[in-house]
N, C-alpha and C positions, 0 to 999 in steps of 0.2 A: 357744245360738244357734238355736232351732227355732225354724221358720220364715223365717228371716230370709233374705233374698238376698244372695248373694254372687259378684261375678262376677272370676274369676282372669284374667288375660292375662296372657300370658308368652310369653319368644321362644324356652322349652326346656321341657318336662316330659317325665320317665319314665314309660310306657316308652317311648316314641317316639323320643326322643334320647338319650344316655349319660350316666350319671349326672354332675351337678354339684351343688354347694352351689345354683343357681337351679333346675335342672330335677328333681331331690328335693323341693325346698319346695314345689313349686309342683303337687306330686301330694299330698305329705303335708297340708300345711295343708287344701286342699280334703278330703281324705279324712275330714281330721278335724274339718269343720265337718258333712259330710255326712253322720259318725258321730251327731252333736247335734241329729240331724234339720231343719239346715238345708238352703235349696236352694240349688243353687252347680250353676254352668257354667264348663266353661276354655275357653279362647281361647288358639291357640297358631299359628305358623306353617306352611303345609304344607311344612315343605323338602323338596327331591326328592332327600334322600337317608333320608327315611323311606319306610320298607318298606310301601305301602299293603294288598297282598295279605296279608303276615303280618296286619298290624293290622285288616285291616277296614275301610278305610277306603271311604265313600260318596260319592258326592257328593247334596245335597239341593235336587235342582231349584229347589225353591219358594224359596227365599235366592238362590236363585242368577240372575245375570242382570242382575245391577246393575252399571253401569259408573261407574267411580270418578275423576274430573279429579286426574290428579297432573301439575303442572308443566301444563295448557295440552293434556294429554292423554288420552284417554278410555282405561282399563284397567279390563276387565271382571272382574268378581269372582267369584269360585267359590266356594261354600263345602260342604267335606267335615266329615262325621262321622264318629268312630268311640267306641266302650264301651270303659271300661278294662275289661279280667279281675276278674271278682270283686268287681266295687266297685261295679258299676252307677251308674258317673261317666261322664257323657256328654263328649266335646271335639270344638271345633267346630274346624276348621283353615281360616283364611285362603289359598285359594290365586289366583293367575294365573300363566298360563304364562311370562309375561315376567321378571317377579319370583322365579319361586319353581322353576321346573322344574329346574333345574339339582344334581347330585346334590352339594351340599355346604350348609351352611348361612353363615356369615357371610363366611369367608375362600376362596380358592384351595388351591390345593397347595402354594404356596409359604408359605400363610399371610400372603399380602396382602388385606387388605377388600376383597370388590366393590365397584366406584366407584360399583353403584345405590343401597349399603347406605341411603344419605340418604331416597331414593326409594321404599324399601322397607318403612320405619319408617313413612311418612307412609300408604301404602297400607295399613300392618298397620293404624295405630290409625283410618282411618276407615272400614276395612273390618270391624275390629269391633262400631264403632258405630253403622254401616248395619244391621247382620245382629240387635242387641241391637234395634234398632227395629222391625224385620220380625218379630222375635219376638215384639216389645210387653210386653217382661220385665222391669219395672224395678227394678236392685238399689240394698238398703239402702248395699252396701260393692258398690265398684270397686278390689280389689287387682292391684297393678302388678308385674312382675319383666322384670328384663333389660334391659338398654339401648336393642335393637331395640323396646321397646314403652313407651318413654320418652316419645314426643310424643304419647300417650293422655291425660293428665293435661290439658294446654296444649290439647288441640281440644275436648275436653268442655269447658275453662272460656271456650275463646272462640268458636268457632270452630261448636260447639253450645250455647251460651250459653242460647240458646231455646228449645232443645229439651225437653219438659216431662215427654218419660220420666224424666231425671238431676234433676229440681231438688231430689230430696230426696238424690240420690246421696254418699256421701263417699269420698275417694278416700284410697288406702293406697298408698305405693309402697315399696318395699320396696329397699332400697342395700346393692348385694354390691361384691366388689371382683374384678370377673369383669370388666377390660376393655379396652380395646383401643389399640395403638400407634398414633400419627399422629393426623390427622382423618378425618371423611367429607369429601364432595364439597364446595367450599368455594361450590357455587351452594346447597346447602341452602336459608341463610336466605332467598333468593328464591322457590324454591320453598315454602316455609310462608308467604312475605309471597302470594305469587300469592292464596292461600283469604281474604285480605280480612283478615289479624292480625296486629294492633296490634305496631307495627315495636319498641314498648318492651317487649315480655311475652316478647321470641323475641332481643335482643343477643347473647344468653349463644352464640347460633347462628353468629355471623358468624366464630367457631373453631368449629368443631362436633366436637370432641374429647371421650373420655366424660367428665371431668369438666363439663363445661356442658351436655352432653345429662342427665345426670344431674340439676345443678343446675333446668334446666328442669322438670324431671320434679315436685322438689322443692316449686318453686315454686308449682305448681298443685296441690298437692296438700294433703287436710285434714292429714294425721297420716303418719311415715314409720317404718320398721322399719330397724335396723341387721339385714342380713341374712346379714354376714361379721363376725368377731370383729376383725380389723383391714381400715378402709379407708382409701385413700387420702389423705393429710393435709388436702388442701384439703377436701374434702369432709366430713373427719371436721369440720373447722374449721366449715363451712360448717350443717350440725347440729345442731355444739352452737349455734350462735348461733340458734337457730329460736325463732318464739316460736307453738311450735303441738306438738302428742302426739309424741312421742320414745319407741318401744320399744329398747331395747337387745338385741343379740345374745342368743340364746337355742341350743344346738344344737339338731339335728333330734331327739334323743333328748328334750329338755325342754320343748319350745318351747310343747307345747299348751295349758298352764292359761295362760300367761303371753299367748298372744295372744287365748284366749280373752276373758281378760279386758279385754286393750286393746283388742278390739273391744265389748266392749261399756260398757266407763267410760267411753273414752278417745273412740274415735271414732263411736260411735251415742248417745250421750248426750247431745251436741251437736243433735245432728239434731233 
């Protein structure tokens, strides 16, 4: 993979958050592309229940200052850095205080969804793709993790259509079975319809449950990773029936030859 660009987003990575099946992979894979002398950037959320002082965390003027239209309203974008320990992996964290200040990440205390979570999702993935622009860094691979960074896939293919950093971009998402009870907020698809996208590429929205945030993800996307040894049936369903690069579960302990080389047969081949 030397050389190549690869950009991670994801709505969890260690050490920042506690270890999961998403927020392990989403350190390891990067580590281990960055081991092959490629270049690679994560993108991950600033929840405010990450520890800035321990980690290090910055903020970087020069990104910063963009304000973002979600739903018909102007939300200003922050964007923080910090270094992982030892790896000399840089991560950028999407923050605003309205979004993200709060010390928990997706649920309450009770373990009910924030009613922004809809709101949230929409600001992480164009808040990424603001900040990859300001950077002027265009990657080979666009890998996805997490349901919060599910409508990345769906705005780079409509929404930045034109945008001529991505047209060589391919994207990767990667389907764990990490997810959530009920729906989000059932104005969602309104608000993705407001950015001017096609009322057909966003239906799966009008339930906005992870199985169809998922399936959206899916859909925009070049090539997908089974990231859980067992997911959820529709979805498993939904997979097999694809007619585009299918890697199979891999553990953390094996995963490396084997994505290696789907990124490079499988989804930059193409390209």
């Amino acid at each position: 993979m030397k050389d190549k660009r690869i950009l991670y987003v994801s709505s969890e990575v260690v050490p920042y958050l506690p270890e999961t099946e998403i927020s392990s992979m989403s350190f390891e894979a990067p580590r281990m592309v960055n081991k092959q002398g490629g270049q690679i950037r994560i993108f991950m959320p600033r929840f405010g229940n990450i520890n800035e002082r321990r980690h290090q965390l910055h903020e970087v003027i020069r990104l910063s200052g963009i304000n973002l239209v979600i739903n018909d309203l102007d939300m200003p974008l922050i964007i923080k850095v910090a270094s992982i320990p030892k790896e000399r992996i840089q991560v950028y964290f999407i923050d605003n205080e309205e979004y993200f200040k709060r010390k928990a990440t997706l649920t309450d205390e009770d373990g009910k969804l924030f009613p922004d979570n809809d709101e949230r999702a929409i600001f992480f993935a164009k808040g990424v793709i603001e900040t990859v622009k300001k950077l002027n860094w265009a990657p080979d691979i666009i890998h996805v993790n997490g349901w919060l960074a599910s409508l990345l896939p769906l705005y780079l293919k409509e929404f930045y259509k034109t945008e001529p950093l991505f047209t060589e971009s391919k994207i990767v998402t990667s389907v764990y079975n990490q997810n959530f009870e009920g729906t989000l907020d059932k104005g969602m698809v309104d608000k993705v319809k407001f950015d001017g996208i096609d009322e057909e590429a966003i239906k799966p929205l009008q339930k906005p449950d992870y199985i169809n945030l998922m399936k959206i993800a899916i859909d925009n996307s070049d090539a997908i990773i089974r990231g859980s040894q067992e997911l959820p049936k529709e979805l498993d369903g939904y997979i097999n029936e694809l007619d585009k690069p299918v890697l199979d579960f891999h553990s953390i302990e094996e995963f490396a030859d084997p994505y290696t080389e789907f990124y490079k047969e499988a989804v930059l081949k193409n390209s």
